[in-house]
N, C-alpha and C positions, 0 to 999 in steps of 0.2 A: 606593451612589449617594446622594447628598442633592439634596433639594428643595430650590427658593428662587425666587422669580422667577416664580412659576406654573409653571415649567420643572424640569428633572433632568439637574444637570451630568455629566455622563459624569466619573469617574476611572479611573485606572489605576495600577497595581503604580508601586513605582518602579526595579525591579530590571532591568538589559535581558537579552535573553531569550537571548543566542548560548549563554551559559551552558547551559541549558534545552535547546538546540537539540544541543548538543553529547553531552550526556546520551542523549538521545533516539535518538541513531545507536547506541547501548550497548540501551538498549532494544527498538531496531527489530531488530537484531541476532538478540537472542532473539525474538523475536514471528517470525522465519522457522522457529522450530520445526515449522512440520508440515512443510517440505520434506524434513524426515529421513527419512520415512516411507517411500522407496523402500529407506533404509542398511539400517532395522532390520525389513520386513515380510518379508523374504525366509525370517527366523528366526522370526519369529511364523507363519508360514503350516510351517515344518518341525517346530515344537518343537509346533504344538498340531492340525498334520495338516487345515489347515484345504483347500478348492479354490479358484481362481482366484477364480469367481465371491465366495464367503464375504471374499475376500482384497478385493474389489474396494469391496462394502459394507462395508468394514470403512473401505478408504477414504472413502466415503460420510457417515461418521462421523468421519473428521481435518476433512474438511470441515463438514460441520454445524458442529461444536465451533469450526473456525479461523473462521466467519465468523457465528457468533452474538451479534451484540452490543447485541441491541437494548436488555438489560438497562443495560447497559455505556451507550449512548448515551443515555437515558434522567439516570440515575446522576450523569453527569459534568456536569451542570448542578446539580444539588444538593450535590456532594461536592465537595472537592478531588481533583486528580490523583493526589495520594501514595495516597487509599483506594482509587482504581480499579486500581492497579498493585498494590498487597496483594492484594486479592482475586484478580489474574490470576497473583499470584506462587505464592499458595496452591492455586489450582487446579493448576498446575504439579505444582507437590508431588506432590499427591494420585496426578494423574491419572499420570502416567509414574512415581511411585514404584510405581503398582501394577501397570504393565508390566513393570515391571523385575522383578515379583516372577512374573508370568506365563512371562516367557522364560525364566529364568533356572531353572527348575524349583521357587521357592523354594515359590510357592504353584501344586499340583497340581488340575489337572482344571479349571482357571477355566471357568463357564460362556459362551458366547459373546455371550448378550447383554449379560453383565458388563463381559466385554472390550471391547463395544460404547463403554457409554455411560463407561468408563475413558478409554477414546482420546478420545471426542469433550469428556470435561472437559477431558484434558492438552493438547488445543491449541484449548481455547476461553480458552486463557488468552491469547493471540496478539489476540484479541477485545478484551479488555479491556488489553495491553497498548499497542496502538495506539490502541485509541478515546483513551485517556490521554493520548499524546505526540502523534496530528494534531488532535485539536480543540483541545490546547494550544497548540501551537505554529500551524496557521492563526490562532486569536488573536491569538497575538504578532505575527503577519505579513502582518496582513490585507493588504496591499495586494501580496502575491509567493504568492500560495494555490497557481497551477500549479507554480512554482519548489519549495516546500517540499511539495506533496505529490508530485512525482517525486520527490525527493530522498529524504525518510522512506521512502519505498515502495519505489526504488530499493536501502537497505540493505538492507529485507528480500528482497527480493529476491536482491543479492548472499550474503546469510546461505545459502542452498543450499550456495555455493560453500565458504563458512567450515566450515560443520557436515562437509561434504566431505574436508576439508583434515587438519581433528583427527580423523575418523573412520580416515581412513588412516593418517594420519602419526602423532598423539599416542596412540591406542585400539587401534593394529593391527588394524584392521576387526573391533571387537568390537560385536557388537548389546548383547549387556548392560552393557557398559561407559557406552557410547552414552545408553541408556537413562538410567542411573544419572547420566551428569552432567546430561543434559537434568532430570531429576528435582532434581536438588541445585545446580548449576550456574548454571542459569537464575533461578530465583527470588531467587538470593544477587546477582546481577549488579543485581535491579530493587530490592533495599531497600538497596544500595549508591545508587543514582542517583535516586532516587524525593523526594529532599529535593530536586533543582536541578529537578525539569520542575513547573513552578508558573508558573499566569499573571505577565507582566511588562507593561511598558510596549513597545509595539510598537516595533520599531527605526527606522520611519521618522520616526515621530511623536512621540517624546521629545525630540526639537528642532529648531528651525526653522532650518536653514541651509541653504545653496546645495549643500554637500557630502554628504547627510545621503543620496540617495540611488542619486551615484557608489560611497560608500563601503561600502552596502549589498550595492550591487551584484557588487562586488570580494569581500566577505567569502562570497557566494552564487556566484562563481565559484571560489576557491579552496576552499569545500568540495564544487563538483561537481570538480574535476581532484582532489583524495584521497579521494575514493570512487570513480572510475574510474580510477586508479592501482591502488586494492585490489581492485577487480574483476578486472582485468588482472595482475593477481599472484598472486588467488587461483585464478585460473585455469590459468594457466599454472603454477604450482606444482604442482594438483592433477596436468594433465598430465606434469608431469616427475617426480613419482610412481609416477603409473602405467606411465612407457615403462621407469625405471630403480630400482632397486634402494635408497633411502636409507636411511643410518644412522639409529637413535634423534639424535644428537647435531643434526644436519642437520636432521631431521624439528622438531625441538623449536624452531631456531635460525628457519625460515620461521614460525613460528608467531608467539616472539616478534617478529619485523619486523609479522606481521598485527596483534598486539596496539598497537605502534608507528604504525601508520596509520590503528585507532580511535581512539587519541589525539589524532591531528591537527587536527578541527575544536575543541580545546581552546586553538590557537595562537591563535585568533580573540580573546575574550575575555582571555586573556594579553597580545595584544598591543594592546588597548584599555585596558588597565588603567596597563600600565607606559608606553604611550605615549598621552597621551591627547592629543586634537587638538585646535585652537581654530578652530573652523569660525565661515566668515563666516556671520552672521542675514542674511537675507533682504530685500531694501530693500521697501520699500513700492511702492514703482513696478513694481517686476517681481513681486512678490506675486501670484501670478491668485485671485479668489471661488472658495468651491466653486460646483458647478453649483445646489445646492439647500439651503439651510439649512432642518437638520430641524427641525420648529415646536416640537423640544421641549428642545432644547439651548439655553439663555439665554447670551446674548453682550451682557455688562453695560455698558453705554455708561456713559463715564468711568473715573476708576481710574489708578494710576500704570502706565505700563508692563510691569511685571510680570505684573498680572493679565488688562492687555490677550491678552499673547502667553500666557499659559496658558487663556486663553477660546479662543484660537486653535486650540491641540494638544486642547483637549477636543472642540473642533469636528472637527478629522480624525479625534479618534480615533471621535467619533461616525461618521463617514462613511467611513471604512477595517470598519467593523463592520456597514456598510450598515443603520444606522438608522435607518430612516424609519416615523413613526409617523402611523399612521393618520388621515384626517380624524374628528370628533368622531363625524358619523356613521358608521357601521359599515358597510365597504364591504372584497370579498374585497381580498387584496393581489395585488398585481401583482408579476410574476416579475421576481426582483432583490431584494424587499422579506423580511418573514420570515415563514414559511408556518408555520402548525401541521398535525398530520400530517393531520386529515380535510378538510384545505383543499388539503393536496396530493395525497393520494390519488382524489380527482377531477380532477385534471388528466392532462389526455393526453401530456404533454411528459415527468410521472415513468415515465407506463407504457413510453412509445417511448425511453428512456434505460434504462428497467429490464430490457427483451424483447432490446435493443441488450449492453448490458452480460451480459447472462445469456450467450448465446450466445457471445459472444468469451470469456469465464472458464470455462464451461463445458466448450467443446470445448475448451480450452486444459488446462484440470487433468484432462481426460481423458488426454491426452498423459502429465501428471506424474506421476499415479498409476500409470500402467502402465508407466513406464520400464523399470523390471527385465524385465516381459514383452516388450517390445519389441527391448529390448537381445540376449536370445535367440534372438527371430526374425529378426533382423538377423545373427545371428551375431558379437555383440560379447561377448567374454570378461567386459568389466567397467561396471558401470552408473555405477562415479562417472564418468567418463566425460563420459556423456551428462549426465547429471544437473548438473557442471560447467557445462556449452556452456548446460542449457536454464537456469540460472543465470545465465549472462553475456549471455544472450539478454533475459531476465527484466527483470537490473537495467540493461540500455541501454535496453529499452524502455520501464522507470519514468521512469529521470532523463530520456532525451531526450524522449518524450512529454511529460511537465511543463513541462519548458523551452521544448520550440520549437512546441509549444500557445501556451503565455504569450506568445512570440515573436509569433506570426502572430496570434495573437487582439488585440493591442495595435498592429498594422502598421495600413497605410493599406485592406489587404485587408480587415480585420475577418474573419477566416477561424474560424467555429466550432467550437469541440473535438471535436464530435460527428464531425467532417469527418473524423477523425485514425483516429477509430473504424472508421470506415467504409474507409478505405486498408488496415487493418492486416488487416480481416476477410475484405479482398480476395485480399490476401498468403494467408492462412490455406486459402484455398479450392485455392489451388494446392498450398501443402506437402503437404495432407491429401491429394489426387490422388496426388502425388509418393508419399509412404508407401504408400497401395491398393496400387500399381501396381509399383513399382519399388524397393521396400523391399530397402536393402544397409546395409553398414558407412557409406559415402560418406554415400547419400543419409539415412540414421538421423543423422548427422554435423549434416550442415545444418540438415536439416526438424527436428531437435527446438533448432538453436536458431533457426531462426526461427522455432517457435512460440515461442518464449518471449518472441522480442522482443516479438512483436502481442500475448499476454497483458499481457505489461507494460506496453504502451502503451493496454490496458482500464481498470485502475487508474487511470495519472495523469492520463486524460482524463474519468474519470466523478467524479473526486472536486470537482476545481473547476469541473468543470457545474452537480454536484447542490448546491454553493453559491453558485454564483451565480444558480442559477436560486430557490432556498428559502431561502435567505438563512444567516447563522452562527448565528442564535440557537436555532434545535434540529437543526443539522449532527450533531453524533453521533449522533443519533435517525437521520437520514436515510441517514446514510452507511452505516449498519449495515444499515437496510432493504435499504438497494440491496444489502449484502455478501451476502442471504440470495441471492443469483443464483448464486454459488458454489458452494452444497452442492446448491442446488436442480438446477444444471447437472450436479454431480455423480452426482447420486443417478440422472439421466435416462440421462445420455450415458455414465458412467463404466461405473457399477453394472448397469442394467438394459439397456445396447447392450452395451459394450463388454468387459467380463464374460463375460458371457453367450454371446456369439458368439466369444470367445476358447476355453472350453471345450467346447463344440461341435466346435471347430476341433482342439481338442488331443484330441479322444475319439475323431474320425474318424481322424487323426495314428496313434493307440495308441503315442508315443514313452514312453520309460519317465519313472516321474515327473511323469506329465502335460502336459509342454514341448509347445509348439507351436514350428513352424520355419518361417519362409519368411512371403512376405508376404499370406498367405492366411488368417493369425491375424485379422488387423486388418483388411481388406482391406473388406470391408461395413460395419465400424464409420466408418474413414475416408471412406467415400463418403456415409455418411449427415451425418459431421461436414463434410464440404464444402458438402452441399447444405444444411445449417444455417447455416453462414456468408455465403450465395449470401443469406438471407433478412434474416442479420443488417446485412447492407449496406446493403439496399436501407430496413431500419428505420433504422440512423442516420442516412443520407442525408437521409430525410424529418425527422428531429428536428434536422438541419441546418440546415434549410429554415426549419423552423417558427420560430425560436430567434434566427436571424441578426438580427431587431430589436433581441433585448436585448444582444449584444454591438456595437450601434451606437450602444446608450443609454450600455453601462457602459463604454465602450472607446473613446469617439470622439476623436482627439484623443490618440489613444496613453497614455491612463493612465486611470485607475479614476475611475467617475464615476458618481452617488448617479442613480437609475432616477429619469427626470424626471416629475410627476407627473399628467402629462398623459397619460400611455405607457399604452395602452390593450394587453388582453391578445392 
C-alpha cells in the first residue's frame, strides 16, 4: 500500500484469481484427507490390537490435527500462500509416512501415544491447507464469501467420495497402499498448484462494466454444476463398485473421467483468455455511490480519466474488503468492521456462533468417525458404502448451504445464516432418534446421509458469518478459532460418549472380536446427541436474532454494503 493524500490507496494483484480458484478445488481435494480414516482405522485397530474406545481417541486426534490452525491463520497474514501449503505438504509427509510404517509392520511395537500425535500431524495438514486456498480466495471474492466458501468446502467434502473411489478401485482396498499415496500423493499434488493460489485482483472489481457481475455469476454457476456432476459420479461410481464386480481396466478408466472433472473449472480462465470480451463501462448516471467512503481511501479530484476510474476500483476494492477505519479516537468496532481477537473474544455473538457451531460438527463427526462401527451394527457388509452417501450428504450441504444462505441473506427477507444452522440441527435431532431406535440397513442408508448434509451445511454457514460479523482482516485467525469446535466436539461426543458406551455394549454382547450388533451399540450415545442438537437450536436461533441488524446494514438493497457508521452494536 502507498501513502499520499493523508490517505492509503488500497492496490491490488493484477492477476485475476479464477486461475487461483481452480487450483484450489486440487488442493481442497486433498485437505479431505482425514475422511480416510474410517478406509484405513479398521487395519490400524487389527495390526496393533488396539479397542474401540483406543480406536475412537485416536479419532480424537484426526480431528485436533484436521482442525488446528490457528498457527496457520495467524501465518497467512505475514507469508505468502505458497509457504502455508509447504508446511501442510510437509506435515503430510511426515505424518502418514509414519502410518504407513505403523500398519504396514515396517516399524514394530509403535508406542501409542506416538501414533497419536503421528495422525494428528498427517491431517493437520488439511489445517494449513485450507487456511491457504479460503482466506485466499475469500480475498479474491470478497463480494461472493457464501458462494466460494460452499464451494471450497463442498470439494472437501466430496473428497470422502474420491479417496472412496481409488481406495476400491485403483488400491484394491489396501490400507497400506492408501496410506502410502496419502503420504506421497498429496503433498506432490500441493507444490504442483501452490504457484497459481496467490492473492489477485478480485473478479468483480478489476473493471467497471455493466457485465462484470452477470459474467461472475455464470463462471460461479458453472463450477457449482462440475462439482455436483463429480459428486453424483463419485457416488454412484462407488455404488456400482460395490453391487458388481469391476475390472482393473474399468476401475482405472472411472478414475481418469474423475480426474477430467477436476479439470473443469480450468475451462473458466481458458475461456477468458482465448475469448476475451469488451464489456460496456458503466455510464455515470446509472453508477450508484457506495454507501460509505472510507475516510482512508483518497479519491483525487481531477485527473484524466484513467485515474479517475482506477480511484474508483480502489474504492470497491476497499469496500468489498470491508475497510472501514476507525474514528481518530479509539472506539471498539462494530460487527461488520475488522475485529482483533481480544475485541472478539468478548463478544457474545462469537460465543453463540461457537457453542452453535461446536455441537452441529461435533455430533456430526461423531457419526464419521464411527462409520465402520455402525456399519456393523446395522448389519452392512461394506463401509465405503456409507461413507459415499455421508460424502454426498456432506458436499450438498457445503455447496447448497453457501449458495442459498447467499441467496436468502441478499433477498428482500434479509434471512440470517445462523437461521440455516438452526434447520439443519433440527433435522439432526430426528436422524439421531431414527439411528437410537430403529437402526437397519435402510435407515443407516439415509440418517448417515442426512447427517452429512446438516454437517455440511455447519461449515458453509459459519464461515461467512464469522466474516461478516469480524470482518477479513484477521479471518484465518478466526476461522480456525471457530474450527477448534471440531476436535473439541470430538474429543466430547466421539471419544468419551460414544466410545465408550460402544464397548460397554460389545463386552455385554461377548460377540467374538469385540463386534457389537443391533442398535443398542449407539443407542444412548444417539439420544444424548439429539438432545444436544435440541440445545444447539435453540443457541443459533438466538444468534439469529441478535445478528439480523447487521445483515440489514450489510445486505439492504440486495448486495454488499460497508456497515454504516452510525450502526450501534
Amino acid at each position: 500500500m502507498a501513502s499520499g493524500g493523508g490517505g492509503v490507496r488500497l492496490k491490488a494483484g493484477t492477476r485475476p484469481p479464477w486461475v487461483g480458484l481452480a487450483a484450489a478445488v486440487w488442493v481442497q481435494m486433498a485437505a479431505g484427507n482425514a475422511y480416510t480414516f474410517p478406509l484405513y482405522s479398521p487395519a490400524i485397530k487389527a495390526a496393533l490390537g488396539y479397542t474401540q474406545q483406543q480406536l475412537a481417541v485416536l479419532g480424537v486426534a484426526k480431528d485436533v490435527g484436521e482442525n488446528f490452525g490457528i498457527v496457520a491463520g495467524v501465518l497467512c497474514n505475514s507469508f505468502p500462500p505458497w509457504v502455508v501449503l509447504l508446511v501442510g505438504a510437509a506435515f503430510c509427509f511426515v505424518g502418514y509416512g509414519a502410518l504407513w510404517l505403523a500398519v504396514s509392520g515396517a516399524v514394530v511395537a509403535m508406542p501409542y501415544w506416538l501414533l497419536w500425535i503421528v495422525l494428528a500431524m498427517a491431517t493437520n495438514s488439511n489445517a494449513w491447507f485450507l487456511t491457504a486456498v479460503l482466506v485466499t480466495n475469500m480475498r479474491n471474492f470478497p463480494l461472493r464469501r457464501g458462494v466460494v466458501a460452499g464451494l471450497l468446502k463442498g470439494y472437501i467434502g466430496v473428497s470422502a467420495a474420491l479417496f472412496t473411489q481409488v481406495f476400491s478401485g485403483v488400491l484394491h482396498r489396501s490400507p497400506t497402499s492408501l496410506l502410502l499415496l496419502l503420504a506421497t500423493g498429496l503433498p506432490t499434488i500441493c507444490l504442483a498448484t501452490m504457484y497459481f493460489v496467490r492473492p489477485c485482483t478480485p473478479a468483480t472489481l478489476d473493471a467497471a462494466t455493466t457485465d462484470a457481475d452477470t459474467e461472475e455469476d455464470g463462471h460461479f454457476a458453472f463450477t457449482q454444476a462440475v462439482s455436483v456432476v463429480l459428486a453424483v459420479y463419485l457416488v454412484t461410481t462407488t455404488v456400482l463398485g460395490n453391487a458388481i464386480k469391476l475390472s482393473d481396466a474399468t476401475s482405472y478408466t472411472l478414475f481418469i473421467v474423475t480426474v477430467l472433472l477436476l479439470l473443469a473449472p480450468l475451462a473458466i480462465p481458458v475461456k477468458m483468455t482465448l475469448f476475451r470480451s469488451s464489456p460496456r463501462r458503466r455510464s455515470t448516471e446509472t453508477t450508484e455511490e457506495p454507501l460509505l467512503i472510507p475516510p482512508h481511501v483518497v479519491v483525487d479530484g481531477g485527473g484524466d480519466g484513467d485515474e479517475e476510474e482506477s480511484d474508483k476500483v480502489d474504492l470497491l476494492l476497499a469496500e468489498g474488503k470491508g475497510a472501514v477505519v476507525r474514528t481518530m479516537k479509539r472506539r471498539r468496532p462494530r460487527r461488520g468492521e475488522d475485529f482483533e481477537l481480544s475485541e472478539a473474544l468478548v463478544k457474545a455473538d462469537f460465543w453463540l456462533l461457537f457453542v452453535g457451531y461446536f455441537i452441529g460438527v461435533g455430533t456430526g463427526v461423531t457419526v464419521l468417525n464411527n462409520l465402520a462401527q455402525i456399519s456393523v451394527a446395522a448389519s452392512i457388509g461394506d463401509t465405503t458404502v456409507l461413507l459415499s452417501l455421508f460424502a454426498l450428504g456432506n458436499f450438498f450441504g457445503r455447496l447448497g448451504g453457501g449458495a442459498i444462505s447467499e441467496k436468502f441473506v441478499r433477498s428482500t427477507l434479509l434471512v440470517p445464516r445462523p437461521i440455516w444452522m438452526a434447520l439443519t440441527q433440527t433435522v439432526l435431532v430426528v436422524a439421531y432418534l431414527c439411528l437410537a431406535y430403529t437402526l437397519g440397513p435402510a435407515i443407516a442408508y439415509a440418517c448417515t446421509a442426512a447427517v452429512g448434509l446438516c454437517y455440511g451445511v455447519q461449515f458453509s454457514v459459519m464461515i461467512p458469518t464469522t466474516s461478516e460479523l469480524f470482518g477479513l482482516k484477521n479471518f484465518g485467525l478466526f476461522y480456525n478459532l471457530m474450527s477448534l469446535a471440531n476436535p473439541l466436539g470430538a474429543a466430547l461426543f466421539s471419544g468419551e460418549l460414544a466410545g465408550r458406551l460402544y464397548d460397554e455394549e460389545a463386552t455385554r454382547q461377548q460377540h467374538s472380536g469385540g463386534a457389537c450388533l443391533g442398535p443398542g451399540c449407539f443407542r444412548a450415545a444417539f439420544v444424548v446427541l439429539a438432545g444436544a442438537c435440541s440445545v444447539g437450536t435453540a443457541v443459533s436461533l438466538v444468534l439469529a436474532a441478535r445478528i439480523r441488524p447487521v445483515y440489514r446494514a450489510l445486505y439492504s438493497g440486495g448486495s454488499f454494503r460497508l456497515p454504516n457508521a452510525s450502526q450501534q452494536h
